[in-house]
C-alpha positions in Angstrom: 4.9 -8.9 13.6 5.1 -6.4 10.3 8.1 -7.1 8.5 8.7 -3.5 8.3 10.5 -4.0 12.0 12.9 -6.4 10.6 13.8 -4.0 7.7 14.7 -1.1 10.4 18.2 -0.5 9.9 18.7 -2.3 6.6 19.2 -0.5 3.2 16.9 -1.5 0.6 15.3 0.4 -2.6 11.6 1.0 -2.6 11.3 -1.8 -5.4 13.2 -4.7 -3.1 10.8 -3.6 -0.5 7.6 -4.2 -2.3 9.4 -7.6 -3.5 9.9 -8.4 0.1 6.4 -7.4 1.3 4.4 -9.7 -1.3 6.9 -12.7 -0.8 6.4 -12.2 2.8 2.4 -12.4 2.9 3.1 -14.9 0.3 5.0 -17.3 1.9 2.5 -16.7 5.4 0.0 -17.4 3.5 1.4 -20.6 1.8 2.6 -22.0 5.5 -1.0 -21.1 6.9 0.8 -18.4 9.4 -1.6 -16.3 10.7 -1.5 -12.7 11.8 -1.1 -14.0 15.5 1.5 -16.8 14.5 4.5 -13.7 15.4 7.4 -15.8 15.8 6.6 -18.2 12.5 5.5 -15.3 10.9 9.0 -13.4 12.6 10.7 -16.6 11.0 9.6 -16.0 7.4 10.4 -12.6 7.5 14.0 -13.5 8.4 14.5 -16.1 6.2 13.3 -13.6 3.1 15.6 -11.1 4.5 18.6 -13.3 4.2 18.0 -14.1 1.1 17.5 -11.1 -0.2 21.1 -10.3 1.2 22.0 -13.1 -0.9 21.1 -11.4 -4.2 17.5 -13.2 -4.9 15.0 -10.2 -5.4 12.2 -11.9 -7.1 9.0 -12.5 -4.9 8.2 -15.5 -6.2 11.7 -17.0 -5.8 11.5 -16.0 -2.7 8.4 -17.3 -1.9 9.2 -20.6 -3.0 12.5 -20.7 -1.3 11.1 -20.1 2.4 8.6 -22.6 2.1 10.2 -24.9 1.0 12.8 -24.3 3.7 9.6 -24.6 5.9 8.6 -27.2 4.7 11.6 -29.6 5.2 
């Protein structure tokens, strides 16, 4: 599942996005999610989103905050 879907209907500048994007893949890649994996990869993307809603915005943070809520 793109992450873009998720994002449909949510307000967020083009720099956020890109932020979102590259903690997204980051985080996939990190949990060893593959491109078929749609509803752990559906599961990142949610988790980054809701974040993001929380104020974080930098893609590493990010990254390291959904794996590690992965993880445990």
């Amino acid at each position: 599942m793109p992450i873009n879907q998720l994002l449909e209907g949510k307000s967020f500048d083009p720099k956020t996005i890109e932020c979102i994007s590259k903690a997204f893949e980051d985080a996939c890649r990190d949990l060893g999610l593959s491109g078929r994996d749609y509803s752990g990869r559906e599961s990142v993307a949610r988790k980054i989103i809701e974040l993001v809603e929380q104020g974080e915005c930098d893609a590493e943070d990010l990254r390291a905050q959904t794996v590690r809520a992965f993880r445990h």
